[in-house]
DSSP file (Angstrom, degrees, kcal/mol; ACC not computed):
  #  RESIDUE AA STRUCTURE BP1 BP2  ACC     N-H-->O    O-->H-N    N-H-->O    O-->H-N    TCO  KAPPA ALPHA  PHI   PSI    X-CA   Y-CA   Z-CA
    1    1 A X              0   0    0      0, 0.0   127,-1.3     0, 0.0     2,-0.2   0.000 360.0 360.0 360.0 106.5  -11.0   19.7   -7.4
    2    2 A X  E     +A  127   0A   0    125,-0.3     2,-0.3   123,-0.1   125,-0.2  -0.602 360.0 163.8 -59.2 140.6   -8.7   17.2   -9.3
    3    3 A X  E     -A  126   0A   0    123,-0.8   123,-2.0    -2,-0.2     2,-0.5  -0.941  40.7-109.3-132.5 150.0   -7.1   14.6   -7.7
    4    4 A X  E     -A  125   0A   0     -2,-0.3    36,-2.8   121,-0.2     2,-0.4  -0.686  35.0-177.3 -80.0 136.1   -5.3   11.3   -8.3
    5    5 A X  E     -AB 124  39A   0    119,-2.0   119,-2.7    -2,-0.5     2,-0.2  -0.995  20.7-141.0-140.9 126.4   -7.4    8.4   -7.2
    6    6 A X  E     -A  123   0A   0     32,-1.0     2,-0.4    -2,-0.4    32,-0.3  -0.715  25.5-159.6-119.6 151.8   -5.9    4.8   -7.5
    7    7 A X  E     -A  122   0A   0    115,-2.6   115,-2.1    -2,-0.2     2,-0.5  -0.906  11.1-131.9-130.9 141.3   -9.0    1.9   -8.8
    8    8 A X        -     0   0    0     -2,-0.4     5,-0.3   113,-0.2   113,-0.2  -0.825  38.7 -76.1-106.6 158.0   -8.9   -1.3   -8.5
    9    9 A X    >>  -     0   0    0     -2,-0.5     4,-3.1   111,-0.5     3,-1.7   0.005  56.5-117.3 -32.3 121.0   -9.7   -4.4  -11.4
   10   10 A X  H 3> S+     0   0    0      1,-0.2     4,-1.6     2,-0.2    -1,-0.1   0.777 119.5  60.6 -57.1 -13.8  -13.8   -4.0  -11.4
   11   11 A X  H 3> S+     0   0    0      2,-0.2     4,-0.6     3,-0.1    -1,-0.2   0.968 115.2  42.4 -64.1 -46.1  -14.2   -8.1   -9.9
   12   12 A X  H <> S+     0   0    0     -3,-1.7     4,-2.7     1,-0.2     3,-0.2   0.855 109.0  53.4 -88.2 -28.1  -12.0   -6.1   -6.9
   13   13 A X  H  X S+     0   0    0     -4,-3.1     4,-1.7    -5,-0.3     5,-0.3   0.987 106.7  55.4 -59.7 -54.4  -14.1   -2.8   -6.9
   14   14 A X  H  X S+     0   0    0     -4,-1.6     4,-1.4     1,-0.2    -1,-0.2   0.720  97.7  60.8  -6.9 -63.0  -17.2   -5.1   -6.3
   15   15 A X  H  X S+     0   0    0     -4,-0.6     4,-2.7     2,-0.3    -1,-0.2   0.924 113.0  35.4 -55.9 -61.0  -15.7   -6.7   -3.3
   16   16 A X  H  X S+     0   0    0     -4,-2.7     4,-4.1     1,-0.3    -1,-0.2   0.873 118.6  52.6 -81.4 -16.9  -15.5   -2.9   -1.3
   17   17 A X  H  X S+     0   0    0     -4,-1.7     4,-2.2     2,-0.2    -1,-0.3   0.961 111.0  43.8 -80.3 -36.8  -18.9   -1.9   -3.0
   18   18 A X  H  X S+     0   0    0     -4,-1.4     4,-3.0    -5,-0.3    -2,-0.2   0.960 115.4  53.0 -61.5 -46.9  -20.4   -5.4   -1.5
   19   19 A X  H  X S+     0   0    0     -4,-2.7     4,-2.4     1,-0.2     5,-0.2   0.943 107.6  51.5 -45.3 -46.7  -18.3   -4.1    2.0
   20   20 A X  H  X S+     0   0    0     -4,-4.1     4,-2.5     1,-0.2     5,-0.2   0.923 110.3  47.5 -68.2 -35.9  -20.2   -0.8    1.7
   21   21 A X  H  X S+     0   0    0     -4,-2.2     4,-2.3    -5,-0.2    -1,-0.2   0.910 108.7  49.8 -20.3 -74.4  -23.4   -2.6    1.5
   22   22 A X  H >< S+     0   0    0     -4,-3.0     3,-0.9     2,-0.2     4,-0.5   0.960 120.1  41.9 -45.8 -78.3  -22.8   -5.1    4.6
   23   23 A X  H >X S+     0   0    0     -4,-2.4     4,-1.2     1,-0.3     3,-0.7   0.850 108.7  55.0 -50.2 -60.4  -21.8   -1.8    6.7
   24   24 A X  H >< S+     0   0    0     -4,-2.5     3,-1.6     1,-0.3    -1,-0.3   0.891 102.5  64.8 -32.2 -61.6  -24.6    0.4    5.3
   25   25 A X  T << S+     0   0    0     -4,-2.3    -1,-0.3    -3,-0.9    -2,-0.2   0.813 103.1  46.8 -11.2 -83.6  -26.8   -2.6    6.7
   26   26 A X  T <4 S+     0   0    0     -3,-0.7     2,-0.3    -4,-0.5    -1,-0.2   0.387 103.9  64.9 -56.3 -27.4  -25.8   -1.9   10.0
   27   27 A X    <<  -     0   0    0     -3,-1.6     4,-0.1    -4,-1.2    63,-0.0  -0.676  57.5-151.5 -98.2 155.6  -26.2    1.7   10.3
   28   28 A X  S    S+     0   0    0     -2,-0.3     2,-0.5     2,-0.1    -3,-0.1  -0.053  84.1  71.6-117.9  22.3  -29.5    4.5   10.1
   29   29 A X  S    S-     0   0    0     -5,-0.2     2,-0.5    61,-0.0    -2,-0.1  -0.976 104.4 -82.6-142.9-179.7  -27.4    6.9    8.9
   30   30 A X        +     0   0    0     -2,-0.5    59,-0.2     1,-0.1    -2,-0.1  -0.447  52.4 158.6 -84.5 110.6  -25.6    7.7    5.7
   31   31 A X        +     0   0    0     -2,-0.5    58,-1.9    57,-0.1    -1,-0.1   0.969  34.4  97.9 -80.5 -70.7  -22.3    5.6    5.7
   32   32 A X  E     -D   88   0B   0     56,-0.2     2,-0.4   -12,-0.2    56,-0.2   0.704  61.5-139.4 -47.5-178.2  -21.2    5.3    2.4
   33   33 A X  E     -     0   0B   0     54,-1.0    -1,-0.1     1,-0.1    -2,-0.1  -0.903  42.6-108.0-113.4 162.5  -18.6    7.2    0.5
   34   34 A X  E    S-     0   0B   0     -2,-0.4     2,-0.3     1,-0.1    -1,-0.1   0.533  99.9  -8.6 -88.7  26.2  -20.0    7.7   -3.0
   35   35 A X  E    S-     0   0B   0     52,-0.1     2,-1.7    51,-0.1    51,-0.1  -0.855  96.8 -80.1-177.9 171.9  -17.3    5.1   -4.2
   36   36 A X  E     -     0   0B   0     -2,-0.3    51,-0.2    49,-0.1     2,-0.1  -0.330  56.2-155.5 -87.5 113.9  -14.4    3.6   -2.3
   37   37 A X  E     +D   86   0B   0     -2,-1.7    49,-2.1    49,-1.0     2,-0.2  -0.322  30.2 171.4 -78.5 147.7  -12.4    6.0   -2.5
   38   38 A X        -     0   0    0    -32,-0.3   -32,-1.0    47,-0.2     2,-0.4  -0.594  14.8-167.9-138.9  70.9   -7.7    6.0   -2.3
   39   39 A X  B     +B    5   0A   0    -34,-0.2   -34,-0.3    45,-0.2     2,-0.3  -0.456  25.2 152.8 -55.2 129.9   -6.6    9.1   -3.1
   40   40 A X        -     0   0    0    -36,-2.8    -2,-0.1    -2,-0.4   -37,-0.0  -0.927  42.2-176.3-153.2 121.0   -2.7    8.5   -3.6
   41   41 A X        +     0   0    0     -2,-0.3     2,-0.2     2,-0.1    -1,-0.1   0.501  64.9 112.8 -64.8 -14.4    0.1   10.0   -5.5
   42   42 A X        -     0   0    0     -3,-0.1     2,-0.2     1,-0.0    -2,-0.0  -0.253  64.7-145.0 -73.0 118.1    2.1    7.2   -4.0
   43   43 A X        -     0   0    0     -2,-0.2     2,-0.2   -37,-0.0    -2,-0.1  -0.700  14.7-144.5 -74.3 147.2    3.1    4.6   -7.2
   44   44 A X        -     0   0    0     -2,-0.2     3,-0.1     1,-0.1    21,-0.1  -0.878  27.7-161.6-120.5 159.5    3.2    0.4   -6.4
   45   45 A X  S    S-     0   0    0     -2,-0.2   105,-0.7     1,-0.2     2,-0.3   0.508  93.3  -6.8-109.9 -30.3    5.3   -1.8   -7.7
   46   46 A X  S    S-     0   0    0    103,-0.2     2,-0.4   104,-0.1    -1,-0.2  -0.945  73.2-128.0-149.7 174.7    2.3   -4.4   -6.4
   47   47 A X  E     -G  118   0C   0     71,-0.8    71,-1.4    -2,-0.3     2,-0.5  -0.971  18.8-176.2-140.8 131.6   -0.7   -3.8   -4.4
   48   48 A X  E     -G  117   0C   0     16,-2.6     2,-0.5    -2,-0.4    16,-0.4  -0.882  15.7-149.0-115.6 139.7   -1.7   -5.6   -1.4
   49   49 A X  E     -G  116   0C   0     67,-2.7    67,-1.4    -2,-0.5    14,-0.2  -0.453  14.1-137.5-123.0  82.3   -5.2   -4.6    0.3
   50   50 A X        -     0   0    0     12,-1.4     3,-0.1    -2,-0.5    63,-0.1   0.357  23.5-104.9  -0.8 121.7   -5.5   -5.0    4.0
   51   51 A X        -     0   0    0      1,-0.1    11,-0.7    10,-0.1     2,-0.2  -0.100  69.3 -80.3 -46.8 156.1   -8.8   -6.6    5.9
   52   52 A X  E     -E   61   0B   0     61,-0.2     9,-0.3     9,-0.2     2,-0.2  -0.475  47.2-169.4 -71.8 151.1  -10.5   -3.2    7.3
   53   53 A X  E     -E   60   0B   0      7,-2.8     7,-1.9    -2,-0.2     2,-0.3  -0.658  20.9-125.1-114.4-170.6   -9.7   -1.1   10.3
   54   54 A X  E     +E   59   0B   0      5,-0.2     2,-0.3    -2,-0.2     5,-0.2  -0.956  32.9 164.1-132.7 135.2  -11.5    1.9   12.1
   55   55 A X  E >  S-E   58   0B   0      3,-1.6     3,-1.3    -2,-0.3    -2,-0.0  -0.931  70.4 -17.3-141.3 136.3   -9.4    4.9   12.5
   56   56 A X  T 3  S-     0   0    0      1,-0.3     3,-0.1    -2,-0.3    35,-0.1   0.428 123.7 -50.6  77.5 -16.4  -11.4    8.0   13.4
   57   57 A X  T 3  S+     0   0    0      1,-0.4    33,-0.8    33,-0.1    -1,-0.3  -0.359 112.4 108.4 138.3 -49.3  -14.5    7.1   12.6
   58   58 A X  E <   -EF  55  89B   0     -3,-1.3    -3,-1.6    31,-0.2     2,-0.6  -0.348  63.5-134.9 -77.4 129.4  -13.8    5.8    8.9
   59   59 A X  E     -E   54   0B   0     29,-2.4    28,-3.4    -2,-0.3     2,-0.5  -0.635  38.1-178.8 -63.1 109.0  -13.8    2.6    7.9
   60   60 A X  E     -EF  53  86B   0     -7,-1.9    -7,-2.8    -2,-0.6     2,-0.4  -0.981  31.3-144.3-154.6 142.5  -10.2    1.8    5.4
   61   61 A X  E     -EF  52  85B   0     24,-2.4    24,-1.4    -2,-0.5    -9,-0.2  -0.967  30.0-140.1 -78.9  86.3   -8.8   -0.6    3.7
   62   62 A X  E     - F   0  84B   0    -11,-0.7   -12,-1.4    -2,-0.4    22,-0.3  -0.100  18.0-147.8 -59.6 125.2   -5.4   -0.2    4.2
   63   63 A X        -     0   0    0     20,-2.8     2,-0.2   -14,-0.2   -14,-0.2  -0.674  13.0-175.9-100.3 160.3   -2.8   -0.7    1.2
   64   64 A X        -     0   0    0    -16,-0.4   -16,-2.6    -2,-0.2     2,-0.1  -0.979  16.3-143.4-153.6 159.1    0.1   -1.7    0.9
   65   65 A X    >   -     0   0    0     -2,-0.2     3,-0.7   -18,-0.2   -18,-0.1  -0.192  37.6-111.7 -92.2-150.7    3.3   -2.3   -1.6
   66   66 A X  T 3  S+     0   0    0      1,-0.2    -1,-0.1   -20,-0.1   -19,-0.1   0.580 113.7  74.3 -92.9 -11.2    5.7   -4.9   -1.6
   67   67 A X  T 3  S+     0   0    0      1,-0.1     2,-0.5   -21,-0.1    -1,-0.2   0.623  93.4  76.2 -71.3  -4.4    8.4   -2.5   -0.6
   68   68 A X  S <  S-     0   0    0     -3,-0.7    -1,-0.1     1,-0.2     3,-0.1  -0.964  90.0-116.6-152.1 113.7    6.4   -2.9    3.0
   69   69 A X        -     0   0    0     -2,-0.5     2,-0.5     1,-0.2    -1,-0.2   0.110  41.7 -84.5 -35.4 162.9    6.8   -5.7    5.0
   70   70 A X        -     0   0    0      1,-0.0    -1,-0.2    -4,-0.0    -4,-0.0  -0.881  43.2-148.1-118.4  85.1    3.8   -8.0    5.7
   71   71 A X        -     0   0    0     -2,-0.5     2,-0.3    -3,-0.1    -1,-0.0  -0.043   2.6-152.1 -58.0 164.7    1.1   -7.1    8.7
   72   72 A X        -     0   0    0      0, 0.0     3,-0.4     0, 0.0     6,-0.2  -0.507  40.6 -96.9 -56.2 170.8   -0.8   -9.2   10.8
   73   73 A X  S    S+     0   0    0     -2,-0.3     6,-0.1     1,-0.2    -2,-0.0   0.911 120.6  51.1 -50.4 -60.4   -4.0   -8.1   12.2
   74   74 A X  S    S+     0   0    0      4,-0.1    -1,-0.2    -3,-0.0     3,-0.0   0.548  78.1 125.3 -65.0 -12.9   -2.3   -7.2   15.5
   75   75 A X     >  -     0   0    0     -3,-0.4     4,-2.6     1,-0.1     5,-0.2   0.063  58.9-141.5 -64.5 127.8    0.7   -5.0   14.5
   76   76 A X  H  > S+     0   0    0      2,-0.2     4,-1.7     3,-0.1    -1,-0.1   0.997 104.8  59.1 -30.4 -63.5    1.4   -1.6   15.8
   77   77 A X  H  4 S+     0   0    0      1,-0.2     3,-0.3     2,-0.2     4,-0.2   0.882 107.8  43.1 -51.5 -78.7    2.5   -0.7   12.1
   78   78 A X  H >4 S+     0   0    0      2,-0.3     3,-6.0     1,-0.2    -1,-0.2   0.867 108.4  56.9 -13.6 -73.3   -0.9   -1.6   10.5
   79   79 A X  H 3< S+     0   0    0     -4,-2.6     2,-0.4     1,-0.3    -1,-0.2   0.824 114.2  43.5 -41.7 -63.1   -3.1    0.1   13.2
   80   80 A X  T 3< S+     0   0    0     -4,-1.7     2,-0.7    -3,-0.3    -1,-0.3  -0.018  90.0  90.6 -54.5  12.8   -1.1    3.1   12.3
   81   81 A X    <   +     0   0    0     -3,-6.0   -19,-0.2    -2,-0.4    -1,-0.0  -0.944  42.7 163.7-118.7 107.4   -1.2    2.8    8.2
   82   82 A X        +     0   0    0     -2,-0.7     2,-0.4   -20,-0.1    -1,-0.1   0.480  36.3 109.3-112.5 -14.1   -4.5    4.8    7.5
   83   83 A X        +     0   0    0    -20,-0.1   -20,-2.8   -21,-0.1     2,-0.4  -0.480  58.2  84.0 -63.0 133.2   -3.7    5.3    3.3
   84   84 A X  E    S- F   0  62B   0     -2,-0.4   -22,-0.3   -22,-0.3   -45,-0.2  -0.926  85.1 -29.3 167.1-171.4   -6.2    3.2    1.6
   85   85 A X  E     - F   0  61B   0    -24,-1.4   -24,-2.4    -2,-0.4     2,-0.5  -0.526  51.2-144.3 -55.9 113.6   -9.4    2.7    0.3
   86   86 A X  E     +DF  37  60B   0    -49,-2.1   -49,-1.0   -26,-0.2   -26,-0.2  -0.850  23.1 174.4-102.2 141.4  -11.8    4.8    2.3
   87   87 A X  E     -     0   0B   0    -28,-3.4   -54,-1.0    -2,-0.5     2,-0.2   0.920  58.0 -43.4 -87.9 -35.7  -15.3    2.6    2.5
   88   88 A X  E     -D   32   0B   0    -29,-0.3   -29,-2.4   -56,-0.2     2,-1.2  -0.959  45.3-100.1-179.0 150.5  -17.3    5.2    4.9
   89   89 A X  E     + F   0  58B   0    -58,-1.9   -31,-0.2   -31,-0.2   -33,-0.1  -0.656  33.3 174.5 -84.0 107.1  -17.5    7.2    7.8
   90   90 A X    >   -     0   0    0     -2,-1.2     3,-1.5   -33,-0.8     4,-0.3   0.551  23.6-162.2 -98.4   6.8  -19.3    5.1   10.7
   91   91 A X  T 3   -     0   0    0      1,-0.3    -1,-0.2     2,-0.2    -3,-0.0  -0.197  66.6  -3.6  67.6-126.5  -18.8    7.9   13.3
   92   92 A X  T 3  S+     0   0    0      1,-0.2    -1,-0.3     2,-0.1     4,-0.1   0.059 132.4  60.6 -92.5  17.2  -19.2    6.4   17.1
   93   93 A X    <>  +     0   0    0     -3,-1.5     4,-2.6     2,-0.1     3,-0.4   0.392  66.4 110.7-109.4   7.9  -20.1    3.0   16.0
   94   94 A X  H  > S+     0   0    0     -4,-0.3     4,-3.6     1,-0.2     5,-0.2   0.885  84.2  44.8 -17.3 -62.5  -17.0    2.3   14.1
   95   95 A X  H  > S+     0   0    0      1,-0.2     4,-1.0     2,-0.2    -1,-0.2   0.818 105.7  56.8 -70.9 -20.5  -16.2   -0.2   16.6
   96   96 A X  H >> S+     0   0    0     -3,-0.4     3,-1.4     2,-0.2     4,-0.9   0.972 107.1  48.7 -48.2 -61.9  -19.3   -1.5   16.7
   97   97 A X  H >< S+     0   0    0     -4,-2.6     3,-3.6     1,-0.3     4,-0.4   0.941 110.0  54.0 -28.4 -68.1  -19.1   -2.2   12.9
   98   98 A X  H >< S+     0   0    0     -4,-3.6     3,-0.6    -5,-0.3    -1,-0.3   0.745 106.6  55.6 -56.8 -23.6  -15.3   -3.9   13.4
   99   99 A X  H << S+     0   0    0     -3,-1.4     3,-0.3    -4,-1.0    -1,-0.3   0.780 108.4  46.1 -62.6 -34.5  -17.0   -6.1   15.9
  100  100 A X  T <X S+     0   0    0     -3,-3.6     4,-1.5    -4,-0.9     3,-0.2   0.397  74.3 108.0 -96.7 -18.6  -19.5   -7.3   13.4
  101  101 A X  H <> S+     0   0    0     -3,-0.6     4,-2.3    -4,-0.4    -1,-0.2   0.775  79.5  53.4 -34.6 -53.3  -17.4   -8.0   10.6
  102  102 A X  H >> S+     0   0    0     -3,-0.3     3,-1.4    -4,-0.2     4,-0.9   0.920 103.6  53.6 -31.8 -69.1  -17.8  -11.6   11.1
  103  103 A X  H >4 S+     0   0    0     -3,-0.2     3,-3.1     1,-0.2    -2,-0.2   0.915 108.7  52.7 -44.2 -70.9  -21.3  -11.5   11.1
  104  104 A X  H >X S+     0   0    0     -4,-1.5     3,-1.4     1,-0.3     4,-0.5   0.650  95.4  64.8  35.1 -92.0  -21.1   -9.8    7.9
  105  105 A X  H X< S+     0   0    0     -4,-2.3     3,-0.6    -3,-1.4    -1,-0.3   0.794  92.4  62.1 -72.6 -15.4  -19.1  -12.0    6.2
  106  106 A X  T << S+     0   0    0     -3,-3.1    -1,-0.3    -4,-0.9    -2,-0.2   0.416  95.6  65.7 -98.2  35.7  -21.6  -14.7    6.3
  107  107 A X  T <4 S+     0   0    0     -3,-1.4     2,-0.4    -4,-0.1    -1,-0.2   0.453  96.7  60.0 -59.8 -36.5  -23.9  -12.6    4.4
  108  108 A X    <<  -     0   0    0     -3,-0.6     4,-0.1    -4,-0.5    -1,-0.0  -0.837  60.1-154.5-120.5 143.0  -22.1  -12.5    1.5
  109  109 A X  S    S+     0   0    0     -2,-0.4     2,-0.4     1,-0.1    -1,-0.1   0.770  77.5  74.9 -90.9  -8.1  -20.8  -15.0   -1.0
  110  110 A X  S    S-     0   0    0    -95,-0.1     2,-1.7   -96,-0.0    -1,-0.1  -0.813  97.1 -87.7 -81.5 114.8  -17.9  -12.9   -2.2
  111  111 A X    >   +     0   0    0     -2,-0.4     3,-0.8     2,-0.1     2,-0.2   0.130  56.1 164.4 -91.9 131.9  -15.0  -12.3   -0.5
  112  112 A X  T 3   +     0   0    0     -2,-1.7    -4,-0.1     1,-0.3   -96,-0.1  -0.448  51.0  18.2 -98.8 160.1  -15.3   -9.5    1.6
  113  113 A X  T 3  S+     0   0    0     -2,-0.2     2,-0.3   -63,-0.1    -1,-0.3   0.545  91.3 117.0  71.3   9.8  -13.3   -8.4    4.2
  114  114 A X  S <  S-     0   0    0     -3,-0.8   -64,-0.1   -63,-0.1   -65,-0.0  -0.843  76.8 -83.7-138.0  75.0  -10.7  -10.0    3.5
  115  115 A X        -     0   0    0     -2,-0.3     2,-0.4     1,-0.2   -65,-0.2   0.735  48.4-159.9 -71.9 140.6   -6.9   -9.3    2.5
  116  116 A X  E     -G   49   0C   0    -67,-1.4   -67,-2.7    -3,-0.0     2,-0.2  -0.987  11.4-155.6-143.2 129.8   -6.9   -8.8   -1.4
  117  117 A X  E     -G   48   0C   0     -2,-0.4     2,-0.5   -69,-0.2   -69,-0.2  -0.528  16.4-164.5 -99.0 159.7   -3.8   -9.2   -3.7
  118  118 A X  E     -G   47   0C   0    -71,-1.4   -71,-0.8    -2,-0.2     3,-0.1  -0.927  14.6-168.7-150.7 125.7   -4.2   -7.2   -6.8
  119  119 A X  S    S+     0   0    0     -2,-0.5    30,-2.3     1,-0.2     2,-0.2   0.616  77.9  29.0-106.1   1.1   -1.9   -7.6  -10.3
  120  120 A X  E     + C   0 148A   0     28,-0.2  -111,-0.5   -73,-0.1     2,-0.3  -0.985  63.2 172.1-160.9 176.9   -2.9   -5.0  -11.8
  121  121 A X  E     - C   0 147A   0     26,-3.9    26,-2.2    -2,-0.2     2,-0.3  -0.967  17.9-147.0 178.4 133.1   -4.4   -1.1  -11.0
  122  122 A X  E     -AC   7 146A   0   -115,-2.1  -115,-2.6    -2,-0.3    24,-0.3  -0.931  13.5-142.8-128.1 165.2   -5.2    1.9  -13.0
  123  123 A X  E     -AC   6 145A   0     22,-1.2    22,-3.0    -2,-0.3     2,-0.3  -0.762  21.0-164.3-101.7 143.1   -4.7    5.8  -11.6
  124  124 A X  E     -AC   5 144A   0   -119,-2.7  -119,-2.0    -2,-0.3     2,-0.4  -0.984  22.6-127.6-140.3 156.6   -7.0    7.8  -12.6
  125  125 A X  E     -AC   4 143A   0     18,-1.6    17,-5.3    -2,-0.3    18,-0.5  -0.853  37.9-165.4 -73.5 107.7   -7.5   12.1  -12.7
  126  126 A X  E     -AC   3 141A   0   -123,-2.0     2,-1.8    -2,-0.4  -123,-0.8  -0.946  24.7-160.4-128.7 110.7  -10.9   12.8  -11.0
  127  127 A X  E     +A    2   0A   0     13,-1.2  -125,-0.3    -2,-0.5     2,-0.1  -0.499  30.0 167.3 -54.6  66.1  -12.6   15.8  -11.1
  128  128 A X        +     0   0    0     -2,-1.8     2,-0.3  -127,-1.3    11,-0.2  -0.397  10.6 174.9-101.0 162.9  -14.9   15.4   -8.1
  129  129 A X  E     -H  138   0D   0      9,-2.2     9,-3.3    -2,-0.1     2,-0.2  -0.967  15.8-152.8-153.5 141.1  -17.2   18.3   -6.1
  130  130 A X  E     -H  137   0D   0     -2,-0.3     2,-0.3     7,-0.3     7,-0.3  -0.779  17.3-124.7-121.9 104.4  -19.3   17.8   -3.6
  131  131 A X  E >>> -H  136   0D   0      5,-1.5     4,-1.8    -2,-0.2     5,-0.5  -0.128  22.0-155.0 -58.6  80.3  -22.5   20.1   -2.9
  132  132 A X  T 345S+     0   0    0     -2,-0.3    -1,-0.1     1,-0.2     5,-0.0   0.579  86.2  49.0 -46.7 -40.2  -22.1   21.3    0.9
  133  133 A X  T 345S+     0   0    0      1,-0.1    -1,-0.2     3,-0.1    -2,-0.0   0.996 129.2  19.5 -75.1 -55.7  -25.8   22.0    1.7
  134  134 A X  T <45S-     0   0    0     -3,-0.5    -2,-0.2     2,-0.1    -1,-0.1   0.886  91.6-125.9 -74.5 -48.5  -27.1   18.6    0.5
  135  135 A X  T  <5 +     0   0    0     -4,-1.8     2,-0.3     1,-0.3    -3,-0.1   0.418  64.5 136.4 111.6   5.2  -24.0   16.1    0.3
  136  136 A X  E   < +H  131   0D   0     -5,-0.5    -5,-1.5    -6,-0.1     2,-0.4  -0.426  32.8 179.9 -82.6 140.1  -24.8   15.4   -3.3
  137  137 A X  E     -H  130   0D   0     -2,-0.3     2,-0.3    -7,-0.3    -7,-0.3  -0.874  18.4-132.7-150.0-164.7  -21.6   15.3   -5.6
  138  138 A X  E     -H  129   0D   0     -9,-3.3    -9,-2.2    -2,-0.4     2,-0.3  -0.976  13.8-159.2-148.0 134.9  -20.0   14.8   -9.3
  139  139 A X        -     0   0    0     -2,-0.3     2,-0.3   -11,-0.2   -11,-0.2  -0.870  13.5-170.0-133.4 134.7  -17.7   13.3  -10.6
  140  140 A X        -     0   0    0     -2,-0.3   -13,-1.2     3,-0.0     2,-0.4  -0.904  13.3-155.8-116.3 110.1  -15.4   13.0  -13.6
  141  141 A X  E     +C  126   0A   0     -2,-0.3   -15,-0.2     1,-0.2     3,-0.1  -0.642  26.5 168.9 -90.7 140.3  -13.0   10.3  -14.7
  142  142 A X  E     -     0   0A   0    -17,-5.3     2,-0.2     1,-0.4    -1,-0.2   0.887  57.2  -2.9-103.7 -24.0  -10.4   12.3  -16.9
  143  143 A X  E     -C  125   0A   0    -18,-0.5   -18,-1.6    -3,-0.1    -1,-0.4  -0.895  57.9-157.3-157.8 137.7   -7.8   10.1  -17.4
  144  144 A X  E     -C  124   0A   0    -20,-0.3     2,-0.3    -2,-0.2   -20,-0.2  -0.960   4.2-165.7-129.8 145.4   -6.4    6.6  -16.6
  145  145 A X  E     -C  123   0A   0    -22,-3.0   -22,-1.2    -2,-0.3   -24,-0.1  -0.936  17.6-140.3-133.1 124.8   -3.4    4.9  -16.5
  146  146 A X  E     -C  122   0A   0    -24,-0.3     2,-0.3    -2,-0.3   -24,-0.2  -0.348  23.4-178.7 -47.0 122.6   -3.1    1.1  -16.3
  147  147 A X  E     -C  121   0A   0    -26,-2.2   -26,-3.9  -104,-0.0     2,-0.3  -0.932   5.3-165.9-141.1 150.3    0.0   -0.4  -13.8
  148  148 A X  E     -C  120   0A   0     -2,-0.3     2,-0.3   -28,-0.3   -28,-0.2  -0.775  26.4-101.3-117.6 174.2    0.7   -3.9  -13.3
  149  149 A X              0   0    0    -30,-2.3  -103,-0.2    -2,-0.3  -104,-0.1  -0.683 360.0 360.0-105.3 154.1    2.6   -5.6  -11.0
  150  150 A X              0   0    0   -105,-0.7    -1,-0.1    -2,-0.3  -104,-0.1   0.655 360.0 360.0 -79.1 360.0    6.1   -6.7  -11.9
C-alpha cells in the first residue's frame, strides 16, 4: 500500500528513535513501530511536535501547524489531537509508560520527550507491507519532497 508519510530532519528522527528505545526498555513485549511513523496528507506551513500522549494504547507525538493555537500539557484540545508521529503500541501499560516519562528522560542525553520545533520537513511516498503471520514488513521510500517553514 502507498501512502504519504511526513519525516522529520534525521538529528529530529533520532530524538523519537531514542523515545522508542527508552519505552521499549520498559516493556516484554514488542512496542516499537518499525519507524515512527505520521501518515498525513495534511501540508504545514511550520511543524510543531508535541511531548507524547497515550491515546488507545499508542504512544504519539502529536503535531501541529502554526495555523493551530499553542497547547499546554493540560488542554482538552491536545488530549484530543491524535495526528502525529506514532512511536508504539504499549497496549494496557500506556499509562504506565506516561507515568515514567520522567524517569526516562534522565536516561538519555538527547532531548527526548520533549516539544520539538522543526524548520524544515520532507513528505515522502512509501510503499510499505506488512507480513500478517509474522509482523515482519517492507518498505520503500519512492519519492520525497522537501518543505520549509516560512
Amino acid at each position: 500500500m502507498i501512502d504519504s508519510y511526513l519525516f522529520l530532519p534525521d538529528n529530529l528522527m533520532a530524538i523519537l528513535y531514542e523515545e522508542q528505545k527508552l519505552i521499549q526498555s520498559l516493556l516484554d513485549f514488542p512496542f516499537k513501530m518499525p519507524f515512527p511513523m505520521f501518515k498525513t496528507t495534511q501540508k504545514f506551513s511550520k511543524l510543531i511536535v508535541y511531548p507524547p500522549i497515550a491515546t488507545d494504547g499508542l504512544i504519539i507525538r502529536p503535531c501541529a501547524g502554526s495555523s493551530c493555537e499553542h497547547f499546554n500539557d493540560e488542554s482538552p484540545k491536545l488530549k484530543n489531537l491524535t495526528e502525529g508521529f506514532i512511536l508504539g503500541d504499549a497496549k494496557a501499560e500506556a499509562d504506565s509508560v506516561m507515568e515514567r516519562l520522567n524517569e526516562l528522560k534522565a536516561q538519555s542525553k538527547r532531548a527526548v520527550f520533549t516539544e520539538l520545533t522543526c524548520k524544515a520537513w520532507y513528505y515522502a511516498e512509501v510503499d510499505f507491507s506488512q507480513a500478517e503471520q509474522d509482523s515482519a514488513c517492507e518498505w520503500d521510500i519512492l519519492s520525497k519532497k522537501w518543505v520549509k517553514s516560512n
